[in-house]
Legacy VTK file of the C-alpha trace (Angstrom):
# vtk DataFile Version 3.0
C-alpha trace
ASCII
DATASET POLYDATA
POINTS 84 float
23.442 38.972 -40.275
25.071 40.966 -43.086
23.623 41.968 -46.292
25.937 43.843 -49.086
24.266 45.980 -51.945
25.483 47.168 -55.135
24.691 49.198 -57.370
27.153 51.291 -60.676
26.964 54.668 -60.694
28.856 56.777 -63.709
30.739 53.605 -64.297
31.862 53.292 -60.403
30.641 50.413 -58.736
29.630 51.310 -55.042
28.580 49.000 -52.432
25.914 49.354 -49.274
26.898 47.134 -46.169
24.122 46.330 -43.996
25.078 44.557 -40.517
22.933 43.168 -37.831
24.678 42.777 -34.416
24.446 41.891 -30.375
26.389 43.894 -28.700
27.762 43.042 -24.925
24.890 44.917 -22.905
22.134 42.766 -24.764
21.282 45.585 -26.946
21.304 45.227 -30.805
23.468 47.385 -33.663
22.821 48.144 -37.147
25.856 49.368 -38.617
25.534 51.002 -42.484
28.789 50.851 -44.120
29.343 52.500 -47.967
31.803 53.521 -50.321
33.781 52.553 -53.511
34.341 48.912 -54.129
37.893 50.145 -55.208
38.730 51.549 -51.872
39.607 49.000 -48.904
38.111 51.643 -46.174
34.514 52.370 -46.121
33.674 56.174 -47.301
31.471 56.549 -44.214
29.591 54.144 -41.340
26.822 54.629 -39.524
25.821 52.604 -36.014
22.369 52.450 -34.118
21.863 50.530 -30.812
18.357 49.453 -30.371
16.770 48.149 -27.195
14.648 45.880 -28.950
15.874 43.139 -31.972
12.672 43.523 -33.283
13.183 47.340 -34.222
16.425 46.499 -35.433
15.239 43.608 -37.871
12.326 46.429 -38.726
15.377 48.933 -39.462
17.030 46.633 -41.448
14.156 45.463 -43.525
13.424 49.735 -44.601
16.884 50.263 -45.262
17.328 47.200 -47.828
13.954 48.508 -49.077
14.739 52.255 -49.507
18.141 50.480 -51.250
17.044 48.561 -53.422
14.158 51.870 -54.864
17.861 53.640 -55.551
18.827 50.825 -57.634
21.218 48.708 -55.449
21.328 44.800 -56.010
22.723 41.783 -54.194
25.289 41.183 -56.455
28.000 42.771 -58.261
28.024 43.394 -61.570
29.916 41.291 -63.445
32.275 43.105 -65.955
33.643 41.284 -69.901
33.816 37.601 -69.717
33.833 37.126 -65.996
31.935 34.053 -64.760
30.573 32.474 -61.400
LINES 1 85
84 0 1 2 3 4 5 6 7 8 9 10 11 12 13 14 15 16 17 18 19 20 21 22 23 24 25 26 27 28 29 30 31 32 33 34 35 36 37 38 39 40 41 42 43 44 45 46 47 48 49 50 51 52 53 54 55 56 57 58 59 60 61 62 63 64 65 66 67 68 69 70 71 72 73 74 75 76 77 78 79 80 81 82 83
């Protein structure tokens, strides 16, 4: 599972990935990646094994929460006359 936030700041738009994971020991990940949508590298990454999927789906459910309070969104913003 992967969920990808957005949110403009100062006219930069910056981008919050959220990913959900099994690893090969049966454990599960939540890796946080962030950074410039300009930039192909993330600015910084953050992984957490957890024991039980059930804390991790927990994890992942504050950390969209706590996201979205800071003013991230599911999708980009949409600059001139873009369109879907």
């Amino acid at each position: 599972m992967t969920t990808i936030l957005y949110r403009t700041v100062n006219e930069r738009e910056r981008y919050y990935s959220i990913q959900l994971l099994p690893n090969l020991w049966g454990e599960t990940m939540v890796i946080q990646s962030f950074g410039s949508s300009k930039n192909v590298k993330a600015t910084g990454t953050i992984q957490e094994v957890y024991t039980n999927e059930a804390e991790a789906h927990c994890k992942v459910d504050v950390l969209i929460a706590s996201k979205r309070l800071k003013g991230y969104h599911t999708s980009p913003t949409l600059k001139g006359n873009e369109s879907c």
